[in-house]
C-alpha positions, 0 to 999 in steps of 0.5 A: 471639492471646491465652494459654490459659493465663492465666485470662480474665475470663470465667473469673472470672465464672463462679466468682461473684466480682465483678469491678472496674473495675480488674480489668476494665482491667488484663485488656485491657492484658495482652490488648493486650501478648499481641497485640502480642507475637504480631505480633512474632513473625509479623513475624519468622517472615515475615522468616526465610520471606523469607531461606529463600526469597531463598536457595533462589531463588540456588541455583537460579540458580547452577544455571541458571548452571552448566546453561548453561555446560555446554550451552554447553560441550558445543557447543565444537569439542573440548569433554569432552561425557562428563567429569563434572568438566566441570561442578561439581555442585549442592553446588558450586554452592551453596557459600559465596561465598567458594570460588572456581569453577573456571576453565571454569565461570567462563569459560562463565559470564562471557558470561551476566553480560556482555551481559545482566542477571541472570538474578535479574532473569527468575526472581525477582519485584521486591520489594514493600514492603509494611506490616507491618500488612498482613503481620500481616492476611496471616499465615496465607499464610506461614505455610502456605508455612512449612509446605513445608521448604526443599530443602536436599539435593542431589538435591532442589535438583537436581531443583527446577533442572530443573524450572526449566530445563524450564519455561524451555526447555519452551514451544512454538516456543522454543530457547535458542541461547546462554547470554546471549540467552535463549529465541527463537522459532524460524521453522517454514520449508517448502520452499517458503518462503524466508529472505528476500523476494527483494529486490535478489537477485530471490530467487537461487540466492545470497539464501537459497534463495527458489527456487519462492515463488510471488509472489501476484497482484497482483490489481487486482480486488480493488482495485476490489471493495474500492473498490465496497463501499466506496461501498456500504457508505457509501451504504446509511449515506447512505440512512438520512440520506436517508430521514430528511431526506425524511420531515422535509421533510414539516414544511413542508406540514404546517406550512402545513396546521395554519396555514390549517385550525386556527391561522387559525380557532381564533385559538390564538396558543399552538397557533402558537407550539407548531407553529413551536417543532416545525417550527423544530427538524424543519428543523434536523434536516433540515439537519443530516442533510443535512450528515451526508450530503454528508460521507459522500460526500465522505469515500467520494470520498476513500477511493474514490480512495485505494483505486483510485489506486495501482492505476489508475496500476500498470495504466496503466504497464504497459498503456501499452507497447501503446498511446501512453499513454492509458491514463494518462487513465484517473486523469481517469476517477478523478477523474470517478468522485469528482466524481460522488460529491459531486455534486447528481445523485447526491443525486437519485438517492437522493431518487428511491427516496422519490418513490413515499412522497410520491406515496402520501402525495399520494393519501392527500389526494386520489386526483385529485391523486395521479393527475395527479402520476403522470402527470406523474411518467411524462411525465418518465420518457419525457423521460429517456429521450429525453434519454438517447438525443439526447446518449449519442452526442455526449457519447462523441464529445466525450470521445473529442476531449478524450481525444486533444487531452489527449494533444497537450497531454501531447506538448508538455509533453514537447517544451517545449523543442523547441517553442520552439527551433524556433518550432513553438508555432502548429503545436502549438497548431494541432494541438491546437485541432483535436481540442479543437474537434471536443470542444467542438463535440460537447459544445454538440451534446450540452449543447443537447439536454439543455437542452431535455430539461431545460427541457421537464421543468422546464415539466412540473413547473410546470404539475404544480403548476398543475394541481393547485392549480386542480383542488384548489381546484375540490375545495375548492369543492366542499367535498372539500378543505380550503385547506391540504390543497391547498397541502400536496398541491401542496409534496409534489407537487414534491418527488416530482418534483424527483429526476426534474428533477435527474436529467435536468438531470445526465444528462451527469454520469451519462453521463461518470461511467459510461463512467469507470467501464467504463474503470476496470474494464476496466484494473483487470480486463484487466491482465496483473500480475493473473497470478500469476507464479513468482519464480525464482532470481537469474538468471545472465544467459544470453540466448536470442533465438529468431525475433523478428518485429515489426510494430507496430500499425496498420502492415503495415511489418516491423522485425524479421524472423526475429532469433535470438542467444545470449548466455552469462553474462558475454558481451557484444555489440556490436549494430551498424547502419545508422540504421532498421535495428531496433536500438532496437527490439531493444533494447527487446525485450530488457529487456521495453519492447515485446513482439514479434509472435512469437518469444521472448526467454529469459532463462536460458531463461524468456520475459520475459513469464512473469518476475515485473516486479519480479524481473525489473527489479531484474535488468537495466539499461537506458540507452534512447537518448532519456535522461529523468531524474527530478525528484529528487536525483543521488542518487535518481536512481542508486537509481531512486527507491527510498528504501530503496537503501542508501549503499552500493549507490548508490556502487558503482553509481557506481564501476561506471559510472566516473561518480564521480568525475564526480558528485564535481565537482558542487556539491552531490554526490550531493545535487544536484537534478535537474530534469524537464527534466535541469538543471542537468546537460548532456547527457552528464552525463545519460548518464554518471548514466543509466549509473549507475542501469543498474548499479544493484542488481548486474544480471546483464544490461545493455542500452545503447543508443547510450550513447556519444551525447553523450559527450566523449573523457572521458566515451567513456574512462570508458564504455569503463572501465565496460564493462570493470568489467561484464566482470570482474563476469560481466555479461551486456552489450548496447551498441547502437551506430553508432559502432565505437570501443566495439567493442573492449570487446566480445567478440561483434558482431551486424550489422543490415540492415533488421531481419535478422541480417546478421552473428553471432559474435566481434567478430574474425570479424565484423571480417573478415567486413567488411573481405572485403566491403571495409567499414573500420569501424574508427574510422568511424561505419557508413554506410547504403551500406556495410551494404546 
């Protein structure tokens, strides 16, 4: 910037005069001056635009602050909504810092300065420091924002500090819910969506109103549909590598071809070295996109596994209560499954899409050699298929051995200690021999057979070869054929057949591999957790026992026949018998372990099958008769293994089963580790912890069978404590019990004979009922004659 008013140079020029040096020097310092002048003075106006802003930016904050406050005034029990004096206005808000506010104000305020920055800290930006030559290249920026004058008057101010407000409260889905938390996003809720996902609760009338959320299926199907595209997707890579390798398997018979039809006539020592340079480097990409391929398979194996093992093992636990457990073999299928995927059978049956290619590359040589090799190639077509129908039946057979001696060896593993304690290891190892035999003997039955198919496909590819090195040499002979080109016909021949050679010697793999697979799908498929089920509210523990008929599978035997109870929330029952009389059974019947011929067990009026699982589990206790602990701490145990139980939990289920101050006498506490097989806790000690992770998670109805089995006098007072505490939590209980000394902590009894209800009703009818039939149970354990 320069002065107008001053007489340029220019301006001398033109009036004719000349201009000297000096004059010339003496223009360009006053020039330099008038510029560094200016820039002053644009710094300076920048410096006053930044205080004019920093201040209105503080008066809007002050009336952010006083907006707040009064929002949150007005929502205080008994707050003066319509004073005006309740909140200062804007000119008072904008005052020299030197006027004290007024008490509320302050008192309104003080919670935002306390738990949060200042709110300077959300509106205004960090400031920059910036180069003042670069504010001097800027100028033209502030000064135009010079040009909008400050709002100074109240109304203007006021008027800027709501649109401040709007812009921060304005956003869609956002509220304010207090003056030191800001903006939050607020949660759209339908009526059929809860607060919560359940949980513990099971989703009660009690855990936020989850009443009708439906609980997607778990739907397995998917599982397995991911787990096959996934190999499709993996396969259809590999079969680029495939291609690829197949075509560089090619450099070996042309390779011999340049070698025996030009190299060896021309005598070209640098035509040798060329070709061995190409074919060098063709074989080494062969290798490596083979390489490329086999980790791909391994890598779908894995993730194969990865996406089907959770799922197979869900299936499985939930299928084993109809069955003995086999369906647990299915993780072998799995493991089946992956084995086949890395295999060399399944690589041959990638190479075979390629065979027709080589076999037309073949006729491009000579149309009588590529005759033979499909004739060949047919012949062991039909050797497959005899191969497949000789060992189909002996290979089903064999896995159908091997699956129950598994089973055997499961049992034993289970019953070590019985085994050795009553020196039963020749039995059991007989046992299991016996189906082990017949597996093996089907398996040599099967693996003969396929040996010779093998073997027989093996002769028909040599003599292939045979046939066509004399039959191509006849043709050389006669002047159709060169040396190499038969040599290289004879190379490609083999590898058009070696697919067909290595599928027939795998074919017991391919077998295996796809039965593993039916079963696989059939489990996943056929699963009843793919069924979508209602999750209801937290049930209040009321029982209805309708008609219950069982006859277990492959038995025409009755032991449970015609069995109706009810049992309101809270109540607690007592179910007494003689030995075989259906107790257990029941028992298991009422927590969901096995499903009955006919009739229904209501829990608060909904049958069990139609519960969600998980609700319904996180609901109940159960202490079965034969106790089994997990490996795993004390601690994890009383949890029932989830890692996300709380201290809390874990230690009032304690307190309820009356075993704390059990557990508090073990070394390690809470943290001792228990092993599979229960040690180092003895057997009531088992018992007292099983009862703890039965009243686990606050259930609303308790099944006990025999609990009082392998209890001393302390552990039987301490049961009989717990019983108590269940009663005062309005917990609905089932003691299952031949010894009667627990019935005095029960209010209702219920008598079986021989799988039918003999008595129903208060234990103190009931124990009339049996002294008039002249049965003195008090103190006794019930007899077989007593109860017939």
């Amino acid at each position: 910037m320069t002065d107008n008013r001053a007489p340029s140079l220019q301006a001398f020029a033109s009036d004719g005069e000349e201009i000297s040096p000096a004059d010339i020097e003496m223009e360009r310092r006053r020039q330099k001056l008038d510029a560094e002048a200016a820039g002053q003075q644009l710094l300076r106006e920048i410096d006053n635009q930044e205080d004019v802003l920093n201040q209105t930016v503080k008066k809007i904050d002050g009336v952010i602050c006083v907006l707040r406050g009064g929002a949150a005034a007005s929502d205080l029990p008994g707050g003066d909504r319509a004073n005006p004096a309740a909140s200062p206005t804007i000119g008072e808000a904008g005052t020299a810092q030197g006027a004290a506010p007024r008490p509320e104000i302050a008192r309104q305020a003080r919670p935002a300065t306390k738990s949060v920055p200042p709110i300077d800290a959300e509106v205004r930006p960090e400031p920059r420091h910036h180069d003042r030559h670069q504010l001097a290249r800027e100028a033209h920026a502030p000064a135009k924002r010079s040009d909008k004058p400050a709002p100074e008057t109240r109304a203007e101010v006021k008027a800027e500090a709501k649109s401040e407000v709007k812009d921060k409260t304005g956003v869609p889905g956002m509220v304010v819910i207090d003056g030191d938390r800001g903006p939050v996003k607020t949660e759209h809720r339908s009526p059929d969506k809860g607060g919560s996902d359940g949980g513990g609760n099971g989703g009660g009338g009690n855990g936020g109103g989850v009443f009708h959320k439906r609980l997607g299926p778990v739907d397995f199907s998917a599982s397995l549909k991911a787990g096959i595209t996934a190999i499709k997707q993996n396969l259809m890579i590999v079969m680029i590598f495939t291609i690829a390798t197949n075509v560089l398997v090619l450099a070996i018979p042309i390779y011999l071809f340049q070698i025996s039809d030009r190299v060896l006539t021309s005598r070209s020592v640098d035509t040798l070295v060329m070709l061995t340079v190409l074919i060098v480097g063709a074989v080494i990409l062969q290798a490596v996109f083979d390489g490329i391929r086999r980790m791909i398979l391994m890598r779908t194996a894995v993730e194969v596994a990865a996406q089907l093992g959770a799922p197979i093992l869900s299936a499985a636990a939930r299928a084993s209560l109809h069955s003995n457990g086999r369906e647990y073999q299915t993780l072998g299928d799995l493991q089946q499954l992956r084995s086949f995927l890395v295999s060399g059978t399944l690589l041959s049956f990638l190479d075979a899409p390629i065979a027709p290619f080589f076999v037309a590359a073949v006729f491009l040589i000579h149309p009588h050699l590529g005759s033979i090799v499909i004739g060949s190639a047919l012949l062991l077509l039909i050797v497959t298929l005899l191969n497949q129908r000789a060992t189909a039946a002996s290979f089903g057979e064999a896995n159908s051995f091997q699956t129950k001696a598994n089973l055997h060896l499961d049992s034993m593993s289970r019953n070590s200690q019985i085994i050795n304690a009553l020196a039963m290891i020749p039995e059991a190892v007989r046992i299991w021999g016996k189906d082990m035999a017949g597996s093996l003997k089907s398996q040599v039955l099967a693996q003969d057979r396929n040996i010779a198919f093998a073997s027989l496909s093996k002769a028909v590819r040599l003599l292939t070869q045979v046939s066509m090195l004399g039959w191509g040499a006849n043709l050389a002979l006669h002047g159709e054929l060169t040396g190499g080109m038969v040599i290289a016909a004879s190379i490609i021949a083999g590898r058009a057949l070696g697919p067909i050679e290595g599928a027939i010697e795998g074919w017991n793999q391919v077998i295996q591999s796809r039965a593993a697979y039916g079963r696989i799908t059939a489990l996943l498929q056929n699963s009843p957790l793919n069924f979508e089920r209602l999750k209801l509210p937290q049930p209040e523990g009321r029982l209805d026992v309708e008609r219950l008929l069982f006859v277990p599978q492959g038995t025409k035997r009755v032991v449970l026949n015609g069995v109706s109870f009810s049992l309101n929330p809270g109540d607690s029952l007592a179910v007494i018998g003689s030995s075989g009389a259906g107790k257990t059974t029941l028992g298991k019947m009422l927590v969901g372990s096995i499903l009955p011929t006919s009739g229904n067990v209501r829990l608060d009026l909904m049958d069990l099958r139609n519960w969600d699982q998980r609700q319904f589990g996180e609901n109940i206790g159960y202490l079965p008769q034969d106790v089994q602990l997990f490996p795993g701490t004390i601690k994890a145990n009383i949890a029932r293994m989830q890692e996300e139980a709380s201290d809390a939990d874990i230690y009032a289920a304690a307190k309820l089963a009356d075993v704390h101050d059990m557990i508090a006498l073990l070394p390690h506490g809470y943290e001792t580790f228990v092993a599979a097989d229960g040690s180092p806790l003895s057997g009531g000690q088992k018992q007292r912890v099983a009862l703890a992770r039965a009243f686990f998670g606050n259930p609303r109805m308790v099944v006990l069978d025999e609990p009082n089995s392998n209890l001393d006098s302390a552990g039987e007072a301490a049961l009989t404590r717990a019983l108590q505490h269940a009663r005062e939590q309005k917990i609905t209980v089932i003691t299952i019990t031949q010894r009667p000394a627990l019935l005095s902590s029960v209010d209702k009894v219920l008598l079986l004979v021989n799988g039918t209800v003999a008595l129903f009703g208060m234990r103190q009818d009931v124990l009339k009922a049996l002294s008039a039939r002249g049965m003195n149970i008090e103190g006794n354990t019930l007899a077989q004659n007593q109860l017939m």
